[in-house]
N, CA, C and O of each residue as an XYZ file, in Angstrom:
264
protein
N       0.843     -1.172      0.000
C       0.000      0.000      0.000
C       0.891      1.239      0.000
O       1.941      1.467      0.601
N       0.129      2.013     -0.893
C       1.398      3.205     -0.762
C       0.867      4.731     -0.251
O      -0.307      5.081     -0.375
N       1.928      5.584      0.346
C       0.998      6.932      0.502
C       0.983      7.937      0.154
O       1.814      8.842      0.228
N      -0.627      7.832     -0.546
C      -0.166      8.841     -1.001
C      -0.654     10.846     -0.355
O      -1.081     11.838     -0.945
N      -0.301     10.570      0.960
C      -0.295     12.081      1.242
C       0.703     12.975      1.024
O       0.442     14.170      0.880
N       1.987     12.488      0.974
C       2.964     12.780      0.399
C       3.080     13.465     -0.788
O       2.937     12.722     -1.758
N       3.289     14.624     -1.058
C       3.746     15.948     -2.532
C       4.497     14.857     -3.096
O       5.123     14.208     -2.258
N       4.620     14.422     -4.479
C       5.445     14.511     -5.445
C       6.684     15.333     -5.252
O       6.785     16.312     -4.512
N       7.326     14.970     -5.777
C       8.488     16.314     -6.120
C       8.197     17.690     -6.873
O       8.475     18.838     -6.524
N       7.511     17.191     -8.084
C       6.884     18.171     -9.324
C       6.036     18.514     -8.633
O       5.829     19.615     -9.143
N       5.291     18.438     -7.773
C       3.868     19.593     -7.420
C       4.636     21.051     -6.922
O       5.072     21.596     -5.908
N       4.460     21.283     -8.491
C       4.479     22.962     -8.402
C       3.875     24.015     -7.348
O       4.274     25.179     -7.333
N       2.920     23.553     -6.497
C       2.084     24.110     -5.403
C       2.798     24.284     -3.893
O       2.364     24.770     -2.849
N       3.921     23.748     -4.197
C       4.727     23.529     -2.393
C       5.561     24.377     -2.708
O       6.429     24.223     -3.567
N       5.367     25.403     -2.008
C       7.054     26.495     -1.572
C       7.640     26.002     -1.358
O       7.482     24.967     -0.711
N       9.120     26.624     -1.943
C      10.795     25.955     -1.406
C      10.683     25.714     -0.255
O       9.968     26.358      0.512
N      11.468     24.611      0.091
C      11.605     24.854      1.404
C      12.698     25.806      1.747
O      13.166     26.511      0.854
N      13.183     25.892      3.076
C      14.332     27.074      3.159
C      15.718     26.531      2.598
O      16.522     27.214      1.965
N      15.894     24.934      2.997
C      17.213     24.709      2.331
C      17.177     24.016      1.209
O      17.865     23.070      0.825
N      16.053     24.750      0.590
C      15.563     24.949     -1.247
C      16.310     26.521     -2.163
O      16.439     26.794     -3.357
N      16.703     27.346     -0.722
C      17.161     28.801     -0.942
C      17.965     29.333     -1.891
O      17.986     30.489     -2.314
N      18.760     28.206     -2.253
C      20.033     28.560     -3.000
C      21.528     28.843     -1.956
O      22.686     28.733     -2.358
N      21.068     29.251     -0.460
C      21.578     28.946      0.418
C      22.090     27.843      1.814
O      21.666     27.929      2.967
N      23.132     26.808      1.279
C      23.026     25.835      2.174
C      22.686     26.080      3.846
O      21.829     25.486      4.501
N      23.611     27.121      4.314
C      23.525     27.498      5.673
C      22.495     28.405      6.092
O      22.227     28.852      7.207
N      22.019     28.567      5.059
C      20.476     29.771      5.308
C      21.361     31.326      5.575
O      22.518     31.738      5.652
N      19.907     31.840      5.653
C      20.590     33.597      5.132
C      21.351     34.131      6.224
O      21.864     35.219      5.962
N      21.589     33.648      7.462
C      22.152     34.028      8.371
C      24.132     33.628      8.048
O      25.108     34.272      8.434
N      24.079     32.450      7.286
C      25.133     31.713      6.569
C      25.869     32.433      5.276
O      27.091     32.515      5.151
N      24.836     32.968      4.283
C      25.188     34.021      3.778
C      25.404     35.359      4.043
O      26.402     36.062      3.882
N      24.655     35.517      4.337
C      25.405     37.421      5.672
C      26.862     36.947      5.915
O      27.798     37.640      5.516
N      27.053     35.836      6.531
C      28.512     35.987      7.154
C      29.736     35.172      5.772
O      30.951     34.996      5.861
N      29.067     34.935      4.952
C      29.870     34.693      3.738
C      30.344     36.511      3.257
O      31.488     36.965      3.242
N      29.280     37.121      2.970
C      29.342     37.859      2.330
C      30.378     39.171      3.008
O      31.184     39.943      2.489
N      29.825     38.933      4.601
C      31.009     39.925      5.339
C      32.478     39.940      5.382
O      33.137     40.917      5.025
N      33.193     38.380      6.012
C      33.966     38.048      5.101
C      34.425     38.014      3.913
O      35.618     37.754      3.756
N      33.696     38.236      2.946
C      34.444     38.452      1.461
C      34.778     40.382      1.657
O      35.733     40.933      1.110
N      33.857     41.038      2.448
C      34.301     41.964      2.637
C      35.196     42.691      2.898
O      35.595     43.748      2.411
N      35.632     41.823      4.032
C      36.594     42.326      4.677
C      37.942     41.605      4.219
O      39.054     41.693      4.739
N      37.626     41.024      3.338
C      39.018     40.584      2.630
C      39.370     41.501      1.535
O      40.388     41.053      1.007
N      39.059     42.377      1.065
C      38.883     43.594      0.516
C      40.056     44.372      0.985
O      40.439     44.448      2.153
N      40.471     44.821      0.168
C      41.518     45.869      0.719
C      40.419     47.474      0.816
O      39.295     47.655      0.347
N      41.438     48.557      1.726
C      40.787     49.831      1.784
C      40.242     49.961     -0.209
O      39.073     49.905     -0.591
N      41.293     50.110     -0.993
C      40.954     50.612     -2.140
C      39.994     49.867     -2.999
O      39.244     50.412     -3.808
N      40.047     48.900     -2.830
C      39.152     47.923     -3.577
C      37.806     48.107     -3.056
O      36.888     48.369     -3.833
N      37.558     47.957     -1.440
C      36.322     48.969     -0.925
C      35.832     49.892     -1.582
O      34.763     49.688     -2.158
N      36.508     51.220     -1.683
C      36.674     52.042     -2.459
C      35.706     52.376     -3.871
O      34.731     53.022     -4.253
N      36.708     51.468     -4.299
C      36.247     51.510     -5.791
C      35.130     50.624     -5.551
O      34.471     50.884     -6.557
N      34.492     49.809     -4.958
C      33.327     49.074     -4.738
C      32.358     49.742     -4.515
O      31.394     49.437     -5.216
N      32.141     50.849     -3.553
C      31.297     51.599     -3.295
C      31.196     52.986     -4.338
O      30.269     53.792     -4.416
N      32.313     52.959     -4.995
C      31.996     53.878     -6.269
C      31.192     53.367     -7.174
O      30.135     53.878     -7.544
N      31.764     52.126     -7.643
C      30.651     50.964     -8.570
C      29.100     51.358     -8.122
O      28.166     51.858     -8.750
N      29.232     50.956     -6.905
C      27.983     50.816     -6.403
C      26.484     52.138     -6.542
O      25.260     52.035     -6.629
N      27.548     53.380     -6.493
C      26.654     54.692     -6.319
C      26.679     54.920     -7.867
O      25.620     55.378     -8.298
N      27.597     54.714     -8.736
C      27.168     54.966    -10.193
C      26.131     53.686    -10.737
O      25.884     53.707    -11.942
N      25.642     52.809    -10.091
C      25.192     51.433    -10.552
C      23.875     52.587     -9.991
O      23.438     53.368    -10.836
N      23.299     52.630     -8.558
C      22.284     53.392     -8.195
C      22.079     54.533     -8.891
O      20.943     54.453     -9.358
N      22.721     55.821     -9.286
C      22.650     56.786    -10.357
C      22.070     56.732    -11.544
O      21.417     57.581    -12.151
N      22.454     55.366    -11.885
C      22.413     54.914    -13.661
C      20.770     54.350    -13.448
O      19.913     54.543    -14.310
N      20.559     53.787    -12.440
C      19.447     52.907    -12.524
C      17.951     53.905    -12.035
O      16.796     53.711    -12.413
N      18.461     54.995    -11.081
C      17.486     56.451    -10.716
C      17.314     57.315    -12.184
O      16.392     58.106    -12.379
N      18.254     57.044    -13.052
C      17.926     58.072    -14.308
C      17.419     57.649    -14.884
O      16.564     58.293    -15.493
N      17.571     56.338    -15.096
C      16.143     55.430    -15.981
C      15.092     55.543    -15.924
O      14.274     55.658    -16.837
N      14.926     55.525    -14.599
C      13.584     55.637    -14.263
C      12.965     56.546    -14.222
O      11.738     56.487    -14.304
N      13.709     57.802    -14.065
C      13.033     59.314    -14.010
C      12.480     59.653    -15.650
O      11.742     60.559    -16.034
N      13.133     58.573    -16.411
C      12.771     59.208    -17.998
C      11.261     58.726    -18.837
O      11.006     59.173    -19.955
């Protein structure tokens, strides 16, 4: 006898689960991936990261204003 209350795999109807995320350690796991890569960063590379970053926001506010 088999059971079937059990989802399929394919039933499109079930949310990911969390360690469906794309994150093995969950988002608390990524935060501290991501801080670390930070801080392996030198001052200048910071730098120029957060320059990237405010011309990436600039570029993407003028788009939208048009």
């Amino acid at each position: 006898m088999s059971d079937t209350s059990k989802p399929s795999p394919s039933d499109s109807s079930e949310s990911p689960s969390p360690k469906d995320d794309g994150f093995p350690r969950g988002w608390a796991g990524h935060e501290e991936d991501q801080r670390a890569a930070w801080l392996r960063l030198s001052y200048v590379e910071r730098l120029r990261w957060l320059e990237q970053a405010k011309a990436f926001v600039a570029a993407q506010a003028a788009r939208g204003q048009k």
